[in-house]
PDB file of N, CA, C and O in Angstrom:
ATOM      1  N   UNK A   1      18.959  76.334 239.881  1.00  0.00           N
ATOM      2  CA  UNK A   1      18.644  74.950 240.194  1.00  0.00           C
ATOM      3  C   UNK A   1      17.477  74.490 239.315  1.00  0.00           C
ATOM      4  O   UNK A   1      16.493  75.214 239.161  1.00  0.00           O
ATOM      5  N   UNK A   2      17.588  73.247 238.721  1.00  0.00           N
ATOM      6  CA  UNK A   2      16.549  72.656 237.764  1.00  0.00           C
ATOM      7  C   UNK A   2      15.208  72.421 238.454  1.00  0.00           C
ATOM      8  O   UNK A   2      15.169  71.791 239.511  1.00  0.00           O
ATOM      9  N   UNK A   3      14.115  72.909 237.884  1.00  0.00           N
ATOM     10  CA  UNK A   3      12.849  72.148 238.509  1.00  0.00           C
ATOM     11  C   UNK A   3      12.475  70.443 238.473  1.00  0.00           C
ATOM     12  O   UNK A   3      12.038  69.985 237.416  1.00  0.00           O
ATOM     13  N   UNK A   4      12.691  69.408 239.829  1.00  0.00           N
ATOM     14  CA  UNK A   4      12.388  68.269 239.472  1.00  0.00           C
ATOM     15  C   UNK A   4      11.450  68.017 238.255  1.00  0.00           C
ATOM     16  O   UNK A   4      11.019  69.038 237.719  1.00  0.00           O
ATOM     17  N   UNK A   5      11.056  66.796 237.722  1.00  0.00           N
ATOM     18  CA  UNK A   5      10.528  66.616 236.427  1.00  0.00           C
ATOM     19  C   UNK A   5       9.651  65.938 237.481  1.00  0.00           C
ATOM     20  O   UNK A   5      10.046  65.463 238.546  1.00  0.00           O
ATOM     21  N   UNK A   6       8.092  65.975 236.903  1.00  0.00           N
ATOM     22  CA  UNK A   6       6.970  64.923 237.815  1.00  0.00           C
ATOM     23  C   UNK A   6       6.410  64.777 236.870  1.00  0.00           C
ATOM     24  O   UNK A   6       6.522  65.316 235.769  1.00  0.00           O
ATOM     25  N   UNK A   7       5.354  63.559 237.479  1.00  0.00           N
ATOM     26  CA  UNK A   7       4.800  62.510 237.061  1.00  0.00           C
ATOM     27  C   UNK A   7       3.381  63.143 236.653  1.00  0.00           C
ATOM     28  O   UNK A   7       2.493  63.005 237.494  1.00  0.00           O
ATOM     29  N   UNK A   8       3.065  63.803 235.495  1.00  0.00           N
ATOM     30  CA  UNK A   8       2.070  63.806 234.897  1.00  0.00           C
ATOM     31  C   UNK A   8       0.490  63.352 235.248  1.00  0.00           C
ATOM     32  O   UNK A   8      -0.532  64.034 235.327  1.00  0.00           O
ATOM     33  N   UNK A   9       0.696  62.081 235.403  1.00  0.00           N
ATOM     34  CA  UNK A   9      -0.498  61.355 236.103  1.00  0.00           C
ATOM     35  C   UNK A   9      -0.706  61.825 237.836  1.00  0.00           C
ATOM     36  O   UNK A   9      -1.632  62.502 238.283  1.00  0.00           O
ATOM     37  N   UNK A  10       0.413  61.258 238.580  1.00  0.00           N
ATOM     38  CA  UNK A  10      -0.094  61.535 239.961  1.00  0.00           C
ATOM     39  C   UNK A  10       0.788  62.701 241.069  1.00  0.00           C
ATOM     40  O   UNK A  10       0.554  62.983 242.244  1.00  0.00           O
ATOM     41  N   UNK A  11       1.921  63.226 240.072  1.00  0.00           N
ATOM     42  CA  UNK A  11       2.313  64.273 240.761  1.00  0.00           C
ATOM     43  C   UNK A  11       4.154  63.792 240.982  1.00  0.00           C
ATOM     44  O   UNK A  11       5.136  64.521 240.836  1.00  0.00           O
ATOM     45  N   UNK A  12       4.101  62.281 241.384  1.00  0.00           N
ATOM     46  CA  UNK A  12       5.465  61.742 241.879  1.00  0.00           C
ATOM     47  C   UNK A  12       6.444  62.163 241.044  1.00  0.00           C
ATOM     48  O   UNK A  12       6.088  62.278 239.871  1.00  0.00           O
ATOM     49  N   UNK A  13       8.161  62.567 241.422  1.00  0.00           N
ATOM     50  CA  UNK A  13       8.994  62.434 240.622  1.00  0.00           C
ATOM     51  C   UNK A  13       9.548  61.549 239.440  1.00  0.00           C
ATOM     52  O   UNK A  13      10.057  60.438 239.588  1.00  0.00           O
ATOM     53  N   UNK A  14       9.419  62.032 238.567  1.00  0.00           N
ATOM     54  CA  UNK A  14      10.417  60.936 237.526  1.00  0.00           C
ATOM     55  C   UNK A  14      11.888  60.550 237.778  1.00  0.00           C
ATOM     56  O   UNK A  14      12.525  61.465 238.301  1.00  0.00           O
ATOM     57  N   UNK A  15      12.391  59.740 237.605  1.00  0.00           N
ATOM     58  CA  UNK A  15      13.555  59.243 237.634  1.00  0.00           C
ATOM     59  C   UNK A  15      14.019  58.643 235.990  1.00  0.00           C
ATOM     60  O   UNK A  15      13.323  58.195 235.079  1.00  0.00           O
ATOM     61  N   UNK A  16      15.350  58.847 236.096  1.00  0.00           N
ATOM     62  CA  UNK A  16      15.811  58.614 234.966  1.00  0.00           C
ATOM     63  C   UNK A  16      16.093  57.327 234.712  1.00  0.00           C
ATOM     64  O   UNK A  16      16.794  56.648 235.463  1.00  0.00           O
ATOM     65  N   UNK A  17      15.291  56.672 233.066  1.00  0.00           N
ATOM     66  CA  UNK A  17      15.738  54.961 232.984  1.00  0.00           C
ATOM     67  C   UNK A  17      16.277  54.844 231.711  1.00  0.00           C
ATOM     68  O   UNK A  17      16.203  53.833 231.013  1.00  0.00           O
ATOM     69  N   UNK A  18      16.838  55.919 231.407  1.00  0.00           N
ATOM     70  CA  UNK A  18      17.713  55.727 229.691  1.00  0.00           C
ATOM     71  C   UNK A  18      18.531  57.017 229.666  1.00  0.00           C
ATOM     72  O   UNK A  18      18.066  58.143 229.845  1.00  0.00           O
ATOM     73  N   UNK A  19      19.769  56.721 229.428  1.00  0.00           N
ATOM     74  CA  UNK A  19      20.291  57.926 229.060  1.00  0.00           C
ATOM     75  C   UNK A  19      21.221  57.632 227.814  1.00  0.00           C
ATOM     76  O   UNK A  19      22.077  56.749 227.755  1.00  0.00           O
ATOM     77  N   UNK A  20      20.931  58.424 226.962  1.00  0.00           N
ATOM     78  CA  UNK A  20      21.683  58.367 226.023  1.00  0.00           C
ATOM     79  C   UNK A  20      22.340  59.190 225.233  1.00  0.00           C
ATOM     80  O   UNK A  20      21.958  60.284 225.650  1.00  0.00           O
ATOM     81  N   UNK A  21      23.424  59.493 223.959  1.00  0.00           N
ATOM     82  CA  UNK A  21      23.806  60.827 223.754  1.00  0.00           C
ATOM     83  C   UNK A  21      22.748  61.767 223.421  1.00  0.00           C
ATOM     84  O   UNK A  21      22.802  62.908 223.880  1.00  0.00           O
ATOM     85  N   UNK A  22      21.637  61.346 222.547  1.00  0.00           N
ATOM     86  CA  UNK A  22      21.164  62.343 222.232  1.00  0.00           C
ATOM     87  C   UNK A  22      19.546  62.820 222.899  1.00  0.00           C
ATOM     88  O   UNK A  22      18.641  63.359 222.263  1.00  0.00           O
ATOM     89  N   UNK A  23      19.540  62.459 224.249  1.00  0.00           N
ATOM     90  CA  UNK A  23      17.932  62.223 224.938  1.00  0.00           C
ATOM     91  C   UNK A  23      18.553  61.400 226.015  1.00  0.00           C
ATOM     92  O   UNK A  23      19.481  60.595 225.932  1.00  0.00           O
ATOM     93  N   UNK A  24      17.556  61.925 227.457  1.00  0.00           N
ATOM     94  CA  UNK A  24      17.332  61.596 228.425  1.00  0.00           C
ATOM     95  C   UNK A  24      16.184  60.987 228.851  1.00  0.00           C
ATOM     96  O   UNK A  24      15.655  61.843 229.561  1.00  0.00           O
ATOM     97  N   UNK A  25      15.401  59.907 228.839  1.00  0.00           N
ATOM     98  CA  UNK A  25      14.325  58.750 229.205  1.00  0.00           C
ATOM     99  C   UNK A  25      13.657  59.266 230.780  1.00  0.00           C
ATOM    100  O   UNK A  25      14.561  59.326 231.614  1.00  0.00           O
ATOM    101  N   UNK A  26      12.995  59.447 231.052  1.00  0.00           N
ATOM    102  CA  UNK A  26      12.667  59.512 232.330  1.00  0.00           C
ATOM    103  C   UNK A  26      10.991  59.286 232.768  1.00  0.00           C
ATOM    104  O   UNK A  26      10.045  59.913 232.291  1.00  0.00           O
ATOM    105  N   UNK A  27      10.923  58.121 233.894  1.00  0.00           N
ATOM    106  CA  UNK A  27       9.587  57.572 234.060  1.00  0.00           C
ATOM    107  C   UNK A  27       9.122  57.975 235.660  1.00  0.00           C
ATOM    108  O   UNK A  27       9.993  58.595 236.269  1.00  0.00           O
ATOM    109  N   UNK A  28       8.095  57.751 236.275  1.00  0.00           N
ATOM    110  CA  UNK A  28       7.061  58.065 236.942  1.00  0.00           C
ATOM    111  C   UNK A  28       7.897  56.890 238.281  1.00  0.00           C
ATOM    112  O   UNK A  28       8.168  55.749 237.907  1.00  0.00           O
ATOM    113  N   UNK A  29       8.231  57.302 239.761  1.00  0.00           N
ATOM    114  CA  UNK A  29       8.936  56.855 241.049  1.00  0.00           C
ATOM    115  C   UNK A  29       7.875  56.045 241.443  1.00  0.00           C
ATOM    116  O   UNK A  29       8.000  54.825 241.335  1.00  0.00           O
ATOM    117  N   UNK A  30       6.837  56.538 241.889  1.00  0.00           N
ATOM    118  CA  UNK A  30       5.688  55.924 242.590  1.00  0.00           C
ATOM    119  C   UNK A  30       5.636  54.146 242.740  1.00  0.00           C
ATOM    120  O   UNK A  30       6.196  53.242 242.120  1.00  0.00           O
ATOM    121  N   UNK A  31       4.862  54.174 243.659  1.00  0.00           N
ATOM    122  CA  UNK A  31       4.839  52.776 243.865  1.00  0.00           C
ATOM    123  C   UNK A  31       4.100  51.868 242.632  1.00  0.00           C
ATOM    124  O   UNK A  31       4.575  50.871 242.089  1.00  0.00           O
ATOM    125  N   UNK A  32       2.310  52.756 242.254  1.00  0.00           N
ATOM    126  CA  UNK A  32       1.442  52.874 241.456  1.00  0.00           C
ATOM    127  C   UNK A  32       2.284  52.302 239.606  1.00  0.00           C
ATOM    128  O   UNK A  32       1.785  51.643 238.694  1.00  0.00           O
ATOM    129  N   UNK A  33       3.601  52.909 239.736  1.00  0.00           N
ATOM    130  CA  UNK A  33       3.908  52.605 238.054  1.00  0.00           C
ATOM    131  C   UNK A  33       5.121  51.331 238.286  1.00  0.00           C
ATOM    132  O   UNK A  33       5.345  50.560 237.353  1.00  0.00           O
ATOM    133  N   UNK A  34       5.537  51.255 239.024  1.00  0.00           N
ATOM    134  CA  UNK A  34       6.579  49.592 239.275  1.00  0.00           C
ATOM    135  C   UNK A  34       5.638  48.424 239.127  1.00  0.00           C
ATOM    136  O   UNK A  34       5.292  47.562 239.935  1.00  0.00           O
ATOM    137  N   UNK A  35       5.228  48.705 237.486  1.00  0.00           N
ATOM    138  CA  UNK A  35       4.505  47.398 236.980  1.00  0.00           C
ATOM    139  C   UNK A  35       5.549  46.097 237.641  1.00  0.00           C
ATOM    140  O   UNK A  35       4.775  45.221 238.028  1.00  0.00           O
ATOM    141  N   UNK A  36       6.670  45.765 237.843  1.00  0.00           N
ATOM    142  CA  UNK A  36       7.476  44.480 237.437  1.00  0.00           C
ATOM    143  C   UNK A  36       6.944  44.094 239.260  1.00  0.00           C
ATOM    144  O   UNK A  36       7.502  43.049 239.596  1.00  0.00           O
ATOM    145  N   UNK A  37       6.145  44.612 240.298  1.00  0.00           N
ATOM    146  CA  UNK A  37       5.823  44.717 241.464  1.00  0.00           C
ATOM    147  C   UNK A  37       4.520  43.868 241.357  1.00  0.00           C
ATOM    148  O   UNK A  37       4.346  43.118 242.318  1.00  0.00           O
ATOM    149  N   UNK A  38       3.692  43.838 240.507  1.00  0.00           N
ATOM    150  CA  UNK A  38       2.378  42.970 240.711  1.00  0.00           C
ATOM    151  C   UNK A  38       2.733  42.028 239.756  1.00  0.00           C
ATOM    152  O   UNK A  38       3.717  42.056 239.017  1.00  0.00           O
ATOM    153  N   UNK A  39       1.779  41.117 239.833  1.00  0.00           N
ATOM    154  CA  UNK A  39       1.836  39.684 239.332  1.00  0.00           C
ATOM    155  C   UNK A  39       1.577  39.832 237.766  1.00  0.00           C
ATOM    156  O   UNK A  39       0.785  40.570 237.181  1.00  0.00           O
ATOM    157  N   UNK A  40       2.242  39.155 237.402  1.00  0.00           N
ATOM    158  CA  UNK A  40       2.342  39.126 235.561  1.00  0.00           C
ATOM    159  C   UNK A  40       1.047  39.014 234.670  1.00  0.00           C
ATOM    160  O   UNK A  40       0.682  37.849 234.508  1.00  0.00           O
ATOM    161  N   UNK A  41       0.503  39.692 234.239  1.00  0.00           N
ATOM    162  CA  UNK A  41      -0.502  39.879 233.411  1.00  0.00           C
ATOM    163  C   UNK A  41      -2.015  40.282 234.163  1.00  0.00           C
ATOM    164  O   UNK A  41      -3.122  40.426 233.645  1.00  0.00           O
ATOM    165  N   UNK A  42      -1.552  40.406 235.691  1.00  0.00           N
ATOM    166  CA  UNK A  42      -3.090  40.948 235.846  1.00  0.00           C
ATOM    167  C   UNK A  42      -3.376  42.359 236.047  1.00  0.00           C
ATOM    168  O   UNK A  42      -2.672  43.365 236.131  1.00  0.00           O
ATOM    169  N   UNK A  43      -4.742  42.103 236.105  1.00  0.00           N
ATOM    170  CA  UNK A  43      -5.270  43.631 235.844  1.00  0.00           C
ATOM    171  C   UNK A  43      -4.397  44.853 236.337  1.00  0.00           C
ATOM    172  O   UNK A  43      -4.055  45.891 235.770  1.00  0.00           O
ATOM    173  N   UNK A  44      -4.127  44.267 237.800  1.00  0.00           N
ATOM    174  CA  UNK A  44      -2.990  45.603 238.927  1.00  0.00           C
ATOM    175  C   UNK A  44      -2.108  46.013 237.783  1.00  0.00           C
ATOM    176  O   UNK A  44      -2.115  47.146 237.300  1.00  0.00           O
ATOM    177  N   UNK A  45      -1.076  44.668 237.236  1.00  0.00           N
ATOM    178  CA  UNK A  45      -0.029  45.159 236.621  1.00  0.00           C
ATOM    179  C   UNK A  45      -0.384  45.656 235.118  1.00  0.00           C
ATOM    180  O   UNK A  45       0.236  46.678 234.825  1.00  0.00           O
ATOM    181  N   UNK A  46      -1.160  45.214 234.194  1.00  0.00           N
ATOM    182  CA  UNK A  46      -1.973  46.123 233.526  1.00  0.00           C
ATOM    183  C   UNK A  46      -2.132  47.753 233.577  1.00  0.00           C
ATOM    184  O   UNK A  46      -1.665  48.509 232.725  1.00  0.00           O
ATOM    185  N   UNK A  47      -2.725  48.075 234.498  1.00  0.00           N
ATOM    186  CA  UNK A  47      -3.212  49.508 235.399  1.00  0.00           C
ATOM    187  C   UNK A  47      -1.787  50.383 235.638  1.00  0.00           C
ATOM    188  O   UNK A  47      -1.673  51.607 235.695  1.00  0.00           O
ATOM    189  N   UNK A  48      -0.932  49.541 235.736  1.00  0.00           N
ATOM    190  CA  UNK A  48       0.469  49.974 236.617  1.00  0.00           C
ATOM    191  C   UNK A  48       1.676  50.137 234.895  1.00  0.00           C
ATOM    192  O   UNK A  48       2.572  50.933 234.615  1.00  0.00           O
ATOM    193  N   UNK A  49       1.127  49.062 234.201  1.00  0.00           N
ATOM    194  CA  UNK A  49       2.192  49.642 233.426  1.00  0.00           C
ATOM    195  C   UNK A  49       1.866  50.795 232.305  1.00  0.00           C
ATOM    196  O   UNK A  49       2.557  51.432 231.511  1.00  0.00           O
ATOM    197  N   UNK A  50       0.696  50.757 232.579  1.00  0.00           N
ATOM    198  CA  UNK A  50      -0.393  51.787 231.044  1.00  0.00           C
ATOM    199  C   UNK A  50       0.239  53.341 231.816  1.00  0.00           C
ATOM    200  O   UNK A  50       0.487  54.332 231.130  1.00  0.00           O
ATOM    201  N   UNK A  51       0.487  53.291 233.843  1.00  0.00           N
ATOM    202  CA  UNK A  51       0.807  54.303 234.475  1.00  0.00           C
ATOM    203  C   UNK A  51       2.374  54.641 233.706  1.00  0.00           C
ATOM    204  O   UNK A  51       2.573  55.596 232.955  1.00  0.00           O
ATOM    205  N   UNK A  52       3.207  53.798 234.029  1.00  0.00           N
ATOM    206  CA  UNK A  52       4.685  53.772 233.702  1.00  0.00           C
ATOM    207  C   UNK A  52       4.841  54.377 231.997  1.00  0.00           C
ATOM    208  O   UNK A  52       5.723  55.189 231.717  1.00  0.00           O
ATOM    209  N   UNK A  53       4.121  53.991 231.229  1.00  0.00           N
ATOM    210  CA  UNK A  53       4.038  54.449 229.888  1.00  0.00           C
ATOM    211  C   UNK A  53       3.398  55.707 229.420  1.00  0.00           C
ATOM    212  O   UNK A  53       3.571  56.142 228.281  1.00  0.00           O
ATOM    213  N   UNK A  54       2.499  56.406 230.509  1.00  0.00           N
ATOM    214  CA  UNK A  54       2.398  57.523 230.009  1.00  0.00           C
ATOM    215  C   UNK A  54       2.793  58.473 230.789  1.00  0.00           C
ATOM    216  O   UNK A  54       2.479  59.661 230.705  1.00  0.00           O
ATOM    217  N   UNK A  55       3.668  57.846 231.760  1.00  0.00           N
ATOM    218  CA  UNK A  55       4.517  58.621 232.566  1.00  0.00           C
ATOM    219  C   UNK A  55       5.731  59.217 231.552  1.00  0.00           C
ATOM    220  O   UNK A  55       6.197  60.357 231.552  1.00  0.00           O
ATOM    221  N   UNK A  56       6.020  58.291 230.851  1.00  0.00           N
ATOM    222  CA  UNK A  56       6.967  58.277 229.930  1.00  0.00           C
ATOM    223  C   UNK A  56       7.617  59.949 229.712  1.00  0.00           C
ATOM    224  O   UNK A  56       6.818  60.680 229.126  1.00  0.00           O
ATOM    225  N   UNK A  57       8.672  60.479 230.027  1.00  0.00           N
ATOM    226  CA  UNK A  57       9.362  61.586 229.135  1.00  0.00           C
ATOM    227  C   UNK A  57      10.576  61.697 228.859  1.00  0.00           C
ATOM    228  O   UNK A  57      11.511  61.310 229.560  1.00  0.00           O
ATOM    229  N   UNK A  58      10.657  62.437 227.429  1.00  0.00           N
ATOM    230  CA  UNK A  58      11.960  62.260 226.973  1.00  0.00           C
ATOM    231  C   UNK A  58      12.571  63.685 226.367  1.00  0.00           C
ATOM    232  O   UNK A  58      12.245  64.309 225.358  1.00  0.00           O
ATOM    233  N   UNK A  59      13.391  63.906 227.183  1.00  0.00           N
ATOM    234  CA  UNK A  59      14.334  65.193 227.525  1.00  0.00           C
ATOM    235  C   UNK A  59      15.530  65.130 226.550  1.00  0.00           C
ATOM    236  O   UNK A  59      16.408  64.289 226.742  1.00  0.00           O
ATOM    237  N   UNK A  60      15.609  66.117 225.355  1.00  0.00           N
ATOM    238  CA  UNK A  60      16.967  66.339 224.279  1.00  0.00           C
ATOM    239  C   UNK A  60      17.602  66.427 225.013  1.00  0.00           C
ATOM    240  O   UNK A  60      17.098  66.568 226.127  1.00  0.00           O
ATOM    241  N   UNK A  61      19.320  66.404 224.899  1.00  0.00           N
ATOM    242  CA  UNK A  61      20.261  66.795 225.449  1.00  0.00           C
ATOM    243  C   UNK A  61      20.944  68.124 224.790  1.00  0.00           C
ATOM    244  O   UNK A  61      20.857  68.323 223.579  1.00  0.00           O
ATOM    245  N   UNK A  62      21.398  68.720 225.372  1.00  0.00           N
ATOM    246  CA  UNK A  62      22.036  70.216 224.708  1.00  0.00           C
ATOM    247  C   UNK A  62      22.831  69.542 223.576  1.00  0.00           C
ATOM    248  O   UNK A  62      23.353  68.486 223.933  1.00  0.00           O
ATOM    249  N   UNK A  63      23.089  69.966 222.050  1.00  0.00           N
ATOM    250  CA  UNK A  63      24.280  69.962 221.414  1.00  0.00           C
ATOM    251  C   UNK A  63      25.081  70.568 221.887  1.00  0.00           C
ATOM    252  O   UNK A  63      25.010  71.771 222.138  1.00  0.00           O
ATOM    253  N   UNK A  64      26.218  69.664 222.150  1.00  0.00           N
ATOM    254  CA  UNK A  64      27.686  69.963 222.142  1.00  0.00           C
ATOM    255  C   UNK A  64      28.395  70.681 221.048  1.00  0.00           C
ATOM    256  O   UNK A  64      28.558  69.997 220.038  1.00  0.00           O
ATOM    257  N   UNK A  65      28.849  71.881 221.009  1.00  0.00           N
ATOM    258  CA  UNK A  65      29.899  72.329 220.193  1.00  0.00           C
ATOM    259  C   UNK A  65      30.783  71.842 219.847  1.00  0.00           C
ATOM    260  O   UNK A  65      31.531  71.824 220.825  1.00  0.00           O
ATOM    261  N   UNK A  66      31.350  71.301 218.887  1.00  0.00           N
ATOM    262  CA  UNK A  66      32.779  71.063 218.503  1.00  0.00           C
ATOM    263  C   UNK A  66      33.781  72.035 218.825  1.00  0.00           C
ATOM    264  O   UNK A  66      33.539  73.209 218.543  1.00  0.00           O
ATOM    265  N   UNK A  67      35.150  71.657 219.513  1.00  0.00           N
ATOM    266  CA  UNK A  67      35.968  72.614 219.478  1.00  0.00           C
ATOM    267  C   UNK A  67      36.502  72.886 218.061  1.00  0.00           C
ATOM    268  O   UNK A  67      36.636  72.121 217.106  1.00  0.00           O
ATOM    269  N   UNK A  68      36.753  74.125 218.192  1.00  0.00           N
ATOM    270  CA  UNK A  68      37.547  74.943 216.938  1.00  0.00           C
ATOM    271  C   UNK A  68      39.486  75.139 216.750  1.00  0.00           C
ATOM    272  O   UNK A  68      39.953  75.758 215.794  1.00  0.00           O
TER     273      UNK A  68
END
């Protein structure tokens, strides 16, 4: 079983917000990093998105083999 991925800063799980073929995106659950939650340009959401951004991680995906 995989070890959840956490949040660097305060401990919370990451959740995944990009997936793509070659990398998996994954940011910080907490209440603390849902910058789009406080009011637009102030300090809270400031504080909250600097959280969300260095929550930031990004997980390769295995190469796939080509079949033969």
């Amino acid at each position: 079983m995989d070890t959840p991925l956490k949040c660097s800063i305060c401990g919370s799980p990451l959740y995944n917000t990009d997936r793509c073929l070659n990398e998996n995106t994954y940011h910080c659950s907490s209440p603390e990093a849902r910058f789009w939650d406080f009011e637009r340009g102030s300090p809270e959401q400031n504080s909250s998105k600097t959280h969300w951004d260095k929550s930031k991680q990004e997980i390769a995906n295995p190469v796939k083999k080509a079949a033969s």
